[in-house]
N, C-alpha and C positions, 0 to 999 in steps of 0.2 A: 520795187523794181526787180524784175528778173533778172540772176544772176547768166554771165554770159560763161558757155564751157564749149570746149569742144566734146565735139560726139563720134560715134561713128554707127548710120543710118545704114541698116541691111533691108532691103524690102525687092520683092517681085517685080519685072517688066512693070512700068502704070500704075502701081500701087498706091494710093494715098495714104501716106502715113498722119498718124495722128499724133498730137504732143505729147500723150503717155507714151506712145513708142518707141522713143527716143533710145538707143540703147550706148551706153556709157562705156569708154574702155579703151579708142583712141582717136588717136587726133586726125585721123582720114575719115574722107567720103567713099563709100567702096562706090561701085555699078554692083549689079549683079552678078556677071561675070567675073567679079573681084579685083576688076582693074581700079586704078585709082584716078579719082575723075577730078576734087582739088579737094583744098584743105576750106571749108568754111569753119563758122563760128555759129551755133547757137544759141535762145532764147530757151534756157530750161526749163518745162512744167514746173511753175512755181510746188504744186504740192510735192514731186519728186525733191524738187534742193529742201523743202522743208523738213524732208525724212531724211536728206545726208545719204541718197542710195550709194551705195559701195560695191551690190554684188551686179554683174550681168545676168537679165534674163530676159528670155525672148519672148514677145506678146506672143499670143496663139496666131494672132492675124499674119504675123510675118514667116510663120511654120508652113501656113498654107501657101495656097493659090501656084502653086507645080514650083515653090524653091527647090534647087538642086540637093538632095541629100549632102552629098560630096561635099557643094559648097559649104552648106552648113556647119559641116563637121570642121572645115580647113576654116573658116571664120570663129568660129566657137575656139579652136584652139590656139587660134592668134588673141584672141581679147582672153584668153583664160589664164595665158603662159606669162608668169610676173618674175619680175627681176626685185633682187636688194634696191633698196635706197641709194642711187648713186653717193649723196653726201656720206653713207655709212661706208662704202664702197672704197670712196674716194679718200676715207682719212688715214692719214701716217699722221707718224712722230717726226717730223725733221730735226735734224741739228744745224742746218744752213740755211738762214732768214736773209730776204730778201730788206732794202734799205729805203722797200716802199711803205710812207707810213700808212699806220691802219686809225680807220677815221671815228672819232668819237661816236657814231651811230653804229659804227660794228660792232663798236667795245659795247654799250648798252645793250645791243641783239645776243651778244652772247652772255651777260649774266640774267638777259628776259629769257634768255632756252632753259637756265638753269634753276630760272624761278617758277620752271610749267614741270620740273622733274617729279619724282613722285617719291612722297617719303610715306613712311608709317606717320599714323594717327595725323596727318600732311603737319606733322611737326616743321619740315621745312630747315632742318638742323645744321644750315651752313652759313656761315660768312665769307666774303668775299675781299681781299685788299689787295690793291693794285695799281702799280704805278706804270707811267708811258717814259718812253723813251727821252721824250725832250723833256721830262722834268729829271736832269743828270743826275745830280746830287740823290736825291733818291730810288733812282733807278742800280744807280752805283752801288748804295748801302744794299738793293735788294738783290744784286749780283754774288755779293760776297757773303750773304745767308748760303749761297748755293755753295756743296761742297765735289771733289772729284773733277772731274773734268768737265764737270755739266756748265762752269763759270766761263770755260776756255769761247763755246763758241753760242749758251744761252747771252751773251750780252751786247749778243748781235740781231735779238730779238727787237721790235718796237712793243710790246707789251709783254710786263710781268706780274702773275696774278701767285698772290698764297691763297689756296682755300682753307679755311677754318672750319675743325668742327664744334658744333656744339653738345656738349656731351651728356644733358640732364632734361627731359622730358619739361616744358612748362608745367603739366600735371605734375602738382605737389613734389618738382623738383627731382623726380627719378631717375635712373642713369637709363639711358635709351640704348636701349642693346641694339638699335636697328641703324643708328645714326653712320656708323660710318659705310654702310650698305646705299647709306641715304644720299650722303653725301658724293660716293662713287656714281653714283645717276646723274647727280648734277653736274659731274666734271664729264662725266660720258656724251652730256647734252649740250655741256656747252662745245666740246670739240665734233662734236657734229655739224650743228650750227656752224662752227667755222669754215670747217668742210664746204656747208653748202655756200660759203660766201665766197670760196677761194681763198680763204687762208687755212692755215694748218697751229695746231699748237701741238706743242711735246711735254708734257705728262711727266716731271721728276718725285722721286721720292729722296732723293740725294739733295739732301740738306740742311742745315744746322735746327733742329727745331727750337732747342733751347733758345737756342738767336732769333731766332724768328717770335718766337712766344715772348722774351724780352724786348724786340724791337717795339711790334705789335702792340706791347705792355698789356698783352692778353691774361683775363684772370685765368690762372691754371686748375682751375677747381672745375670749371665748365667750359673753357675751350682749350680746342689742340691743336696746333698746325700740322695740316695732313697733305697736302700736297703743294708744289711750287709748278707753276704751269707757265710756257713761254708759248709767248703769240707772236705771228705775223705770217708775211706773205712766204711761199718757199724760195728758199735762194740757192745761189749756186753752189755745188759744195766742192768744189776747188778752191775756194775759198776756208775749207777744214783742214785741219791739218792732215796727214796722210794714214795715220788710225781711222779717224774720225769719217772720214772722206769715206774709206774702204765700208764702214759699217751704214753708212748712207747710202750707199750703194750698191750692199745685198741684197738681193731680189725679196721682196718678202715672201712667208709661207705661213699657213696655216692647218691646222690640222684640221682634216677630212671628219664630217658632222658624225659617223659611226665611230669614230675612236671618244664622243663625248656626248650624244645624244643615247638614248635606250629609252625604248619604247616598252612600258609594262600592258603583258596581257594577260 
């Protein structure tokens, strides 16, 4: 069965288009004239979805027959102009969770984001533990692993996750120099992921690991607890106390791609 996508179909007055023609890149019908005429669905040339095409390009057929140059150019540069990932876009750190819970199919979507991340030799060097809100008693113990302020308002979270690393290569037991590189993709994926769900997680390194590595009753010889992760939906944060509130509330910023990209020629 053909898979259904939208398209967005450029062609001359009368044209017939044909099923390779199709050209990929947005969710309108234009006219020629570039107005917008509705939103349909198409039937994709099965051999096009069998190749996953990604890039736009224009049949010769749809170059001729008097298309407007002008147009051309101003279409070409609407399907060529790409934005970030919203979910990438979209993710913070909160410290203010909201006290709606998050539903066992979310929690699974985000350790399946963390088991598609990418590791050397796909060693896959992480563990995952984690408890939900309504099981108290051990939500509580995994509160009081946290140290600093991060307990005051992480415990108003509905999901607390320790990632674990593993720290020795299956191959003949070796120490994997890549693993915590490995392991930072996977915590990277899974807050994405939650992003794209609508919830947010916050990312601590503030936390007992000893206690955690004892809770855990983790061997120390080949794992380490590396990160304490709080999940749920965003909540309000007057609900923070008034430090806490203020730093929830700084606009964020980031540094501009020429203070860390360079390009070698």
């Amino acid at each position: 069965m053909d898979a259904i996508v939208d398209v967005l179909l450029i062609c001359p007055p009368n044209h017939a288009f044909k099923k390779n023609e199709f050209l990929i890149g947005s969710r309108r019908i234009l006219s020629p004239d570039f107005r917008k005429i509705e939103r349909k669905q198409f039937s994709l040339y099965p051999k096009i979805k069998n190749h996953g095409l990604r890039k736009v390009r224009f049949p010769k057929t749809v170059l001729t027959n008097n298309l407007n140059p002008d147009l051309l150019n101003t279409v070409h540069n609407k399907i060529t102009k790409m934005e970030i990932n919203k979910a990438i876009k979209n993710r913070w750190s909160p410290r203010a969770f909201s006290d709606i819970p998050v539903t066992d199919e979310m929690i699974n979507l985000l350790f399946e984001a963390a088991r598609w991340a990418p590791s050397s030799r796909n060693e896959q060097p992480w563990n995952y533990y984690f408890v939900q809100r309504e099981n108290q008693k051990v939500f509580d113990d995994f509160v009081d692993i946290l140290i600093g302020n991060n307990p005051d308002w992480a415990k108003e979270a509905q999901v607390l996750i320790i990632s674990v690393l593993k720290k020795n290569l299956d191959y003949k037991n070796r120490p994997n120099g890549k693993a915590l590189h490995d392991i930072g993709a996977a915590n990277a994926s899974i807050a994405i992921q939650a992003s794209e769900m609508g919830l947010q997680v916050h990312q601590m390194g503030g936390f007992d690991k000893e206690k955690a590595t004892e809770y855990l009753k983790l061997d120390i010889e080949n794992f380490e607890p590396v990160t304490a992760i709080a999940v749920g939906f965003p909540g309000d944060p007057e609900q923070l106390s008034e430090e806490l509130k203020l730093r929830e509330l700084i606009p964020r910023t980031r540094k501009e791609l020429e203070e860390f990209v360079f390009e070698m020629k």
